[in-house]
N, C-alpha and C positions, 0 to 999 in steps of 0.2 A: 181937762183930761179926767177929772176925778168924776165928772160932772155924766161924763161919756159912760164912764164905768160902771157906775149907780143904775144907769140906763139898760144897762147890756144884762147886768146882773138881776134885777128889774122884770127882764123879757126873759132870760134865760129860765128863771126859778118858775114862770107861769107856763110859759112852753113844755118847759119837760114835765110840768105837774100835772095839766091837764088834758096834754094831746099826747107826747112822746109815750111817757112811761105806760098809761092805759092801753093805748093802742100796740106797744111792743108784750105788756104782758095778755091780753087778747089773743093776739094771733099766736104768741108762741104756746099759748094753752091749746089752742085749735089746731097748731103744726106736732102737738106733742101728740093727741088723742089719733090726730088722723095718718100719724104715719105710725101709730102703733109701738109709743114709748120710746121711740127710736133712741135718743139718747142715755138710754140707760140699757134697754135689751140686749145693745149690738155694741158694747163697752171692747170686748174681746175683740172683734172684727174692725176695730179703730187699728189697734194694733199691728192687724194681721195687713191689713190698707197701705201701710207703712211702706213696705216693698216696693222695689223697681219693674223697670222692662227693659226691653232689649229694642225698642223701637229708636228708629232713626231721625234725626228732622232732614226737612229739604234741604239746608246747606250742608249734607252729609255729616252732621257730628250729632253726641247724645244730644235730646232734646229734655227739658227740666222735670226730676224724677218727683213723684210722691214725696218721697221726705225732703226735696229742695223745696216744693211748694211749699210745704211746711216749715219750711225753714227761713223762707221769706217773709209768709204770713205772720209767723212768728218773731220772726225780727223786727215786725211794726208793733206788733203783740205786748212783746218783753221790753218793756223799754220804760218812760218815765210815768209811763200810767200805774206800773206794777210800784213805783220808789214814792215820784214826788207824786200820780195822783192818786195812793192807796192812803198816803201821811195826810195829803186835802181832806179826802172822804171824812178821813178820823178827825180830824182837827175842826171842821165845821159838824160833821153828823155826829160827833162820839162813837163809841165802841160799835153801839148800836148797827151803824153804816156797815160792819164789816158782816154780821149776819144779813145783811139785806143784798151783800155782795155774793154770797156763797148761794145765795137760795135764787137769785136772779139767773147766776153761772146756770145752774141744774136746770133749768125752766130756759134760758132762750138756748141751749143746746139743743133744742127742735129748729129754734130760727137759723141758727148759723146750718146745719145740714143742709136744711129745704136750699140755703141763697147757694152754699157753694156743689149743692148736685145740680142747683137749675144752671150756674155758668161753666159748669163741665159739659151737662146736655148743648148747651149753646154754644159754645167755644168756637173760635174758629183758626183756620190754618195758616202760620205766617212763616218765614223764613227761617227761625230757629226752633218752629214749635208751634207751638200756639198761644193764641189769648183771647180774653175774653173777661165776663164779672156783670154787673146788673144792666150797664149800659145795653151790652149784649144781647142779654134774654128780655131786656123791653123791647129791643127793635126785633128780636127774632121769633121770638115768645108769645108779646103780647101784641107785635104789627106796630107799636108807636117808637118809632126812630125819634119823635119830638120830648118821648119820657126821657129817651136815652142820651140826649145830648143835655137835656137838664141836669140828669145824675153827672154826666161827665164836668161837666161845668164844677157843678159841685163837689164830687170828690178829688175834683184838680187841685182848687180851692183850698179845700177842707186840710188835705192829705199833701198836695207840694208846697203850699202853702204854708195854712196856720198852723197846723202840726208839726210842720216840719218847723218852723218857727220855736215851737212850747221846746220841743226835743233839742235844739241847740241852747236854747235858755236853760236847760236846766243841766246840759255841761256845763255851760261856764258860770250857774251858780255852786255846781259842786267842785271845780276844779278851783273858784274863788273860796269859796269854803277852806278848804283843803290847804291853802296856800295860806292863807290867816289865822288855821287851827296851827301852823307850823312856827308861828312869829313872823315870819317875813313882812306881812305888810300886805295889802292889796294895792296896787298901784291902779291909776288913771286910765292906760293904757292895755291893763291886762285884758278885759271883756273883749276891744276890736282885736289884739294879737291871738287870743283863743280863735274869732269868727275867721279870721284869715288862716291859721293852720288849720280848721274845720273845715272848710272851702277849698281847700289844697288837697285833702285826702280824699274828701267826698266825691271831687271831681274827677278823680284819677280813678273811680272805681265805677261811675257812673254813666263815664263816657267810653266805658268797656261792653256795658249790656248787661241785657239780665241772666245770661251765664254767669259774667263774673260778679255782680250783686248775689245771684244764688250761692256761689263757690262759698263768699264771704260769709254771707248767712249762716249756710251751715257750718261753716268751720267754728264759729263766733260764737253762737247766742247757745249751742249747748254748752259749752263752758264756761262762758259766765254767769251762765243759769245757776248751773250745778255749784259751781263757787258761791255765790249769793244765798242760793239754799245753806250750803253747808254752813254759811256765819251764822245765817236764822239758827239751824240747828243747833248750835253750839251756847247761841244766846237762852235756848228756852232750857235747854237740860242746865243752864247755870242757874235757872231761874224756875227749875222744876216744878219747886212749891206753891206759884204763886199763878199755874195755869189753872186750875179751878178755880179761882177768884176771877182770874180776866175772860174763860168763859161766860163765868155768871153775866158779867158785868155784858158782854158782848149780846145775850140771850135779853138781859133786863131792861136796857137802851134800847134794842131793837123794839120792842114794843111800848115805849112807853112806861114804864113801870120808873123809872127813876130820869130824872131830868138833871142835865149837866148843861153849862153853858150856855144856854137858850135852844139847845141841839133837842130837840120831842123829837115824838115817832116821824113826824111828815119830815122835820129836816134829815132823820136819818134814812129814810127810805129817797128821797129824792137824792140825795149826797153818794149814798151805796150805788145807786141803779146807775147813775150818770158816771161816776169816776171808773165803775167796775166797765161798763158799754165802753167807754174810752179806754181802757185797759183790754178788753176780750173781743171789741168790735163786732162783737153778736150784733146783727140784723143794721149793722151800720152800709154793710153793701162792702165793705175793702177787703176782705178776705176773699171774698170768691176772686176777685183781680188774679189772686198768687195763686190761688186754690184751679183754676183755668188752664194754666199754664204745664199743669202738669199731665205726663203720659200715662195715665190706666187704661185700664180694658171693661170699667165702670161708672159712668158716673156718679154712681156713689161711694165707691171706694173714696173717693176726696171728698163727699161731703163727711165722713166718716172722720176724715183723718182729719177734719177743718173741725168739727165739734169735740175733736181729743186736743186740740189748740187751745180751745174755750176753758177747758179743763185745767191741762197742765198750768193755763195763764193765772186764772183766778184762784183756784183751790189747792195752788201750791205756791207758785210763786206771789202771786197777789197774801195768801195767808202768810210767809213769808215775814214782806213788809208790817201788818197787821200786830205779829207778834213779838216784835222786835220795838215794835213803837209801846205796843200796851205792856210789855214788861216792864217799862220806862218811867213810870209813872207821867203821861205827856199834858202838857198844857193845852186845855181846849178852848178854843175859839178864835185864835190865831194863824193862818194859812202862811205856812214858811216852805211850803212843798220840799223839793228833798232834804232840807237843812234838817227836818223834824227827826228825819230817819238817818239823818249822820250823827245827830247828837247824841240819839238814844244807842246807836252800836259803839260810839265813842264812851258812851256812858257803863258799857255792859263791859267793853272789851280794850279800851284803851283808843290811843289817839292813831293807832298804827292802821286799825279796822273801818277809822274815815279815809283815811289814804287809799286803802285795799278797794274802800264802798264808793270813793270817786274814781276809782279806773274802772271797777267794773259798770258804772253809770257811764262812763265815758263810752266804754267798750257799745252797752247795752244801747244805750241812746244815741250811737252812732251807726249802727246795723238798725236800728229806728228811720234815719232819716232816710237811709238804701232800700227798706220798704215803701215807706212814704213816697220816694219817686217814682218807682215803679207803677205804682197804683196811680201819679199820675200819667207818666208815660205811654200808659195801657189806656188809657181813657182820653187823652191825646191822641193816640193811635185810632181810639176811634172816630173822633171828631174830624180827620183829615189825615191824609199822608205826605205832608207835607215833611218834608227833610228841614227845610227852614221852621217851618212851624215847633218843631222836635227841640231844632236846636236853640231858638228863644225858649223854647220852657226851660230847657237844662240853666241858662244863664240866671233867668231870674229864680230858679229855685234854690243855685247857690247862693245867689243877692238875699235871698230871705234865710237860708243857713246864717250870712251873718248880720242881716238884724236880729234875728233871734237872740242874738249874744249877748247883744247892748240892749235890749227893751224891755220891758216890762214886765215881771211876771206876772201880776194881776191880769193886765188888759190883754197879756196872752191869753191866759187860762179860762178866761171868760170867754174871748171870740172864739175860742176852740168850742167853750161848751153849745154858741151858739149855733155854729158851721156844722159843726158834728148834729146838732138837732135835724137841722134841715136834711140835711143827708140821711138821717134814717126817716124822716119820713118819707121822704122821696122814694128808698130802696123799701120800706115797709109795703108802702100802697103798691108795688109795682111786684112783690112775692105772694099778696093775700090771694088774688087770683088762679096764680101757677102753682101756689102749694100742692094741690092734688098731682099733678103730675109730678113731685119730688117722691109722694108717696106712692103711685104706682112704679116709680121705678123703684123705689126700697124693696114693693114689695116684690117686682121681678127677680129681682136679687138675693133675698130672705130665700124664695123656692130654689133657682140654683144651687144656694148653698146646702138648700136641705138634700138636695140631689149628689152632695159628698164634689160638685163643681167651683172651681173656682170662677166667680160670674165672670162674663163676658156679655156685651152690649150693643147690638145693632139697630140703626134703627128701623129696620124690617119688625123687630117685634112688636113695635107701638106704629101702626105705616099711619094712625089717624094724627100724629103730632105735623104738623109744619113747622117751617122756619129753622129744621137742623142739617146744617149745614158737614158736618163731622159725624162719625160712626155709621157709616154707610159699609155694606159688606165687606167682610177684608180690612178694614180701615181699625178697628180697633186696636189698641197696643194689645202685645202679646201677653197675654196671662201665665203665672206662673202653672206648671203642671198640677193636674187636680187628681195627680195621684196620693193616694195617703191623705187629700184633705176631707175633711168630714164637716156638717156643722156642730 
């Protein structure tokens, strides 16, 4: 096993050094230029995105608003990428990885736009709504239905699978944590009795749809967010003194300037780029899935709200983790994933604040795995419409909720980093060509709004696109009234 590991980790460090990372910061230099700054010009218009409609689906009930897709998105988002893989980053890259995480965020906020306005353009119509994601816009987009079943393949994989795997592992190492910070003992049996009531919840919410995965989402992950922030916060104003020292230190690591643990500039740039990707899922392809699903009158209104995802994830919540560890004085070179960031708010705030940081892990990393499904369900749905098909993936994605519990967290964390590689290059090469149409509809959209409009999207305006299947006259959700709006 050890032998296996060496191997993965081996392929993993050469993969994302020489293929993943070049080629994601490439394109999203060339999606930033060519959509005209987008993620930083149209900050305001994230927000404004945010809002509902009044649209119906064909089973006659709401169909999933702007902020549920966000709220799904982001319930894969928020989860053990933001705990145990921001403590990774730190623990193998040092400080350094956390500048290389923030500066990544700002920079692929062109890539997540471009992927989640091409699968709103592409989307298509199903019985509670819609769906749709990269599978999609390869077969409707670029004409290869053969791209589109590979990406599906692969974010089944990646996302019902191994992820969903990391995300239950790393409840029941904080719920194990937790129970040993208290005295009691860690018993034998505790890791399969966690995967069994994991499996028990997940499936009662799961076998409902993705209304009630959306319901949960949103009710969930904004307040455990906000909870989470608020112990960061409390941990740095106890530790006010000591943030321009762990600046420095985050600014000096990033480049090289001082060397800690065998962690230089390339471990912390590789370490930052990967753990921050698996936390923001910029240009991984699994956002647009949730980002799809929902009713605007734009397609880009949700790639808008999908790049204020990117944001909220890394540059708060991800900083968050970040400064809660470096307060701490933390041990480098070590991978204990979330243990790292229990010990150091246990260390800040007492033993009550691990208890508090495994419910809200629990919480967080359980609306994790109802993302995760989704994204493969949506990509199931495109491979076949099989009722049976559907319902073997449900069974064995609870079967991997509980080995998650009992296995490894090495040889989780690695095969995550490996699946997740292949999946963004998969959904990388398959947006480098479509980018330009993300950027004419920005820019359709930029003019209406300079027209004091709230945009609206047909595809009568672009009649040279094929393959859109949705926004055809009439068909758009209803826009809010564009009286009083202005840009």
């Amino acid at each position: 096993m050890e032998s296996l590991n060496d191997a993965i980790v081996a392929f993993d460090n050469a993969f994302w050094s020489y293929l993943i990372i070049p080629l994601l910061v490439l394109l999203s230099l060339y999606f930033t230029f060519r959509s005209g700054l987008v993620q930083f010009r149209m900050i305001p218009e994230m927000f404004r995105a945010l809002s509902g409609t009044n649209e119906t689906a064909p089973d006659g009930k709401k169909p999933v608003s702007s902020f549920q897709a966000f709220a799904i998105s982001a319930a894969a988002r928020v989860g053990t990428g933001n705990v145990a893989g921001v403590a990774t980053a730190i623990a193998l890259g040092g400080p350094g990885a956390v500048l290389w995480m923030w500066l990544m965020s700002l920079l692929v906020g062109a890539t997540s736009f471009v992927e989640s306005t091409l699968a709103q353009l592409y989307k298509v119509r199903d019985r509670t709504g819609y769906r749709g994601g990269p599978a999609y816009y390869m077969q409707h987009g670029l004409n290869a239905r053969w791209a589109g079943v590979i990406f599906a393949i692969v974010i089944t994989v990646t996302f019902g699978f191994v992820f969903n795997a990391v995300q239950s592992n790393t409840i029941s190492l904080s719920v194990r944590e937790s129970v040993d910070a208290s005295g009691i003992g860690v018993a034998g049996w505790m890791a399969p009795a966690i995967g069994v009531a994991l499996v028990l919840v997940t499936g009662a919410v799961i076998f409902g749809g993705v209304r009630r995965i959306a319901h949960v989402a949103q009710a969930l992950v904004p307040f455990m967010a906000l909870l989470y922030i608020l112990m960061g916060l409390v941990v740095i104003a106890m530790n006010i003194e000591k943030i321009p020292g762990v600046l420095a230190e985050i600014v000096t690591h990033a480049f090289g300037f001082r060397e800690l643990a065998a962690a230089g500039v390339g471990t912390a740039i590789v370490q930052g780029v990967r753990r921050g990707m698996f936390s923001n899922e910029a240009g991984l392809g699994s956002a647009p899935n949730a980002g799809a699903t929902a009713a605007v009158s734009h397609p880009v209104k949700q790639g808008l709200v999908q790049t204020l995802g990117v944001y909220f994830d890394t540059l708060i919540v991800c900083s968050t983790t970040a400064f809660i560890i470096l307060l701490s004085d933390p041990v480098y070179g070590e991978n204990r994933g979330p243990v790292m960031t229990q010990e150091a708010l246990e260390a800040n705030l007492g033993t009550w604040s691990l208890h508090l940081l495994t419910a809200i892990i629990l919480l967080l990393a359980f609306t994790s795995v109802l993302g995760n499904y989704y994204y493969g369900e949506a990509n199931i749905g495109f491979l076949t419409r099989s009722t049976g098909v559907m319902t073997a993936y449900k069974w064995v994605f609870l079967l991997m909720t509980f080995l998650g519990t009992i296995g490894s967290v090495d040889l989780i964390w690695n095969l995550s980093n490996t699946s997740m590689g292949v999946m963004a290059l998969v959904n990388l090469l398959a947006i480098a060509p479509l980018g330009v149409i993300a950027a004419r509809l920005a820019k359709d959209y930029i003019e209406q709004r300079s027209q004091g409009l709230d945009p609206v999207f047909e595809r009568d305006r672009m009649p040279d696109l094929t393959g859109v299947e949705c926004w055809g006259p009439g068909e758009a959700a209803p826009s809010r009234s564009s009286a009083g709006i202005r840009a």
